[in-house]
N, C-alpha and C positions, 0 to 999 in steps of 0.2 A: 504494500500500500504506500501512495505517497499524497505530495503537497503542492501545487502550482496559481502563478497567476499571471492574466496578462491583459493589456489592453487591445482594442481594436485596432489599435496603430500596434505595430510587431514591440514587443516589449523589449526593455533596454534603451529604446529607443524617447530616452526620458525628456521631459517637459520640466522647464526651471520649477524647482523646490517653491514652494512657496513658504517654508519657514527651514531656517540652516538640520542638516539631517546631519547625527553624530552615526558613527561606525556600528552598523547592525540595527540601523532605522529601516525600517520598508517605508519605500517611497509609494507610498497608496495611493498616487497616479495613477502608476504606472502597473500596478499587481489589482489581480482579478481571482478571484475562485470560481467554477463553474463546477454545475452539479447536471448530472444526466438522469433523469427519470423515465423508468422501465413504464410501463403499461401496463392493463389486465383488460382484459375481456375485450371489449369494443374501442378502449381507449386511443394514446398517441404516446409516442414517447417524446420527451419535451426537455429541451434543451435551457440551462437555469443558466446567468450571468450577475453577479453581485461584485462588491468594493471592499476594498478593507477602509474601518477608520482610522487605525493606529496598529503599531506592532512594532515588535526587535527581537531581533532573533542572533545568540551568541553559537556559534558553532563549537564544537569541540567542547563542550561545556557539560558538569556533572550533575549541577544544581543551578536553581534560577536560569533556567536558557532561552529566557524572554516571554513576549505574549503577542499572541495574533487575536485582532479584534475584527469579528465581522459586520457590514453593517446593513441586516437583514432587511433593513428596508428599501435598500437599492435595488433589490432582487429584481431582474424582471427575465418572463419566461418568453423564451421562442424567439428571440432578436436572430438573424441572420448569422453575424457572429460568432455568436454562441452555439448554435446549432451544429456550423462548419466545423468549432474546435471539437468538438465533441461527436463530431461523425455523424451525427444526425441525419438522415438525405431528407429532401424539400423545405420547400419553406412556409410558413403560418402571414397569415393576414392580419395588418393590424391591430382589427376591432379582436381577433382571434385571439393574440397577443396580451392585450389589455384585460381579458376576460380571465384569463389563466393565472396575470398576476396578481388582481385582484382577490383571484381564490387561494393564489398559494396564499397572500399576506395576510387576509383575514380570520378571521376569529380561530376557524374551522381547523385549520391546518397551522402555520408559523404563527398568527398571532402577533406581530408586529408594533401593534400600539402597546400590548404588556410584555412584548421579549422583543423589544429593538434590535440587540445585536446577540453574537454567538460570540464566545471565546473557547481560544485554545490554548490552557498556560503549561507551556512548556518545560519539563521540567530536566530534558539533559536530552543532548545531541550529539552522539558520539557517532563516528568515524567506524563505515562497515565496513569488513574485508572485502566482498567483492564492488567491480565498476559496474557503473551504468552502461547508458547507451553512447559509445563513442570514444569510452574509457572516460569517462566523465566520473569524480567520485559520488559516494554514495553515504550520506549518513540516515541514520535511524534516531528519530522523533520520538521520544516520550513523554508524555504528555498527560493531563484530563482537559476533556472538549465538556464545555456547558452549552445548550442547547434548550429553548422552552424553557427554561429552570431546571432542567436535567443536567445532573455532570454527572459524566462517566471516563474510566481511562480512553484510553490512542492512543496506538502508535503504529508508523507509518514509515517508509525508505522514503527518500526525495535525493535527487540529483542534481545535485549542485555545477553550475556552470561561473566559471570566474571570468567575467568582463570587464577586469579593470577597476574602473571606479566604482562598479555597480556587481554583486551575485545574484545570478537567477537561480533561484529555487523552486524545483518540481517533483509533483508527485501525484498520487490520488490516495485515498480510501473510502474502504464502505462505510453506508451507513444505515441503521436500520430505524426507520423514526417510529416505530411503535417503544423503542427503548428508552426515548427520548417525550415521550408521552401526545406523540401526536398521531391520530388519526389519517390513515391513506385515506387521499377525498376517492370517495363512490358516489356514481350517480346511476340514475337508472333501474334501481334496484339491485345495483353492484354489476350489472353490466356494463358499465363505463367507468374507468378508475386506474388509477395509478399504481406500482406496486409499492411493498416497503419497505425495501430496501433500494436506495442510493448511491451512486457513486459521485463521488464530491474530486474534485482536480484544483488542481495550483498551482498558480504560475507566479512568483513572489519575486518582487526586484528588492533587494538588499543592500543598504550603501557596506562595500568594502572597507575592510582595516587597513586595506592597503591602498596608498594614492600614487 
């Protein structure tokens, strides 16, 4: 499992800071999380895009190895996008669009007015034996994710890419949101519906210790 985020513009591809970012700031311009939601029955599968608020992330670290704040209510489902990162094929209509996020961020399902954001506090990032993709290295995330008012542990690989002034960090995991106390939306009489389990992606820009 791992971690990623990225903007519609190719990530790395940073936009001036808007306030000074010290070494192991996520510049949350530029980092994105996307989540891929499976289908049941008659359903769709639907491709999720949100922001981080805030985050820092210490690599190599055994305790305190930072926090990634999500902020739930940027979410929006079925953007082009998102869809493409996420393999999705075709694309959703607007008003399509607006109906889905409406449902993810309501009462029903995320809840957004009383659970704003998700956090992941990290709690050690060490350095796995094998590479990534490209010989890219690999650490391992551990963590507890709060979700809904649920915390429960994580942990996850992500592939760390060193660009200089900027690390990108990637990965995915699953997620099962009935563990997290939320309801997969059905309709229909449950012939139309999502399933519940998730996979969540990440694409994370990192300011470097190294300049």
């Amino acid at each position: 499992m791992c971690l990623s985020v990225i903007a519609a513009a190719p990530a790395g591809a940073a936009d001036a800071p808007t306030k000074t970012l010290a070494p192991g700031d996520v510049h949350v311009a530029n980092s994105r999380v996307y989540i891929r939601v499976e289908k049941t029955g008659l359903g769709h599968v639907h491709g999720v895009v949100g922001m981080l608020s805030s985050g820092h992330v210490t690599l190599e670290a055994d305790q305190d190895a930072g926090q990634l704040v999500f902020d739930a209510t940027s979410f929006l489902a079925d953007v082009a996008y998102a869809r493409k990162y996420l393999g999705v094929a075709g694309e959703t209509d607007v008003d399509t669009q607006r109906e889905v996020t409406a449902n993810m961020l309501g009462a029903e399902v995320l809840d957004v007015k009383k659970f704003p954001t998700a956090t992941f506090d990290i709690v050690s990032t060490r350095k796995a034996t094998q590479a990534g993709r490209q010989g890219l290295p690999v650490y391992e995330f551990v963590g507890e994710f709060t979700l809904h008012g649920v915390k429960r542990p994580l942990q996850f690989l992500a592939e760390v890419e060193n660009r200089g002034e900027f690390l990108r960090i990637r990965g995915q995991f699953s997620l099962r949101q009935s563990e997290y106390g939320i309801k997969p939306l059905r309709k229909a009489l449950g012939a139309i519906g999502v399933a519940d389990d998730l996979t969540v992606h990440g694409d994370i820009i990192v300011v470097s210790a190294v300049k």
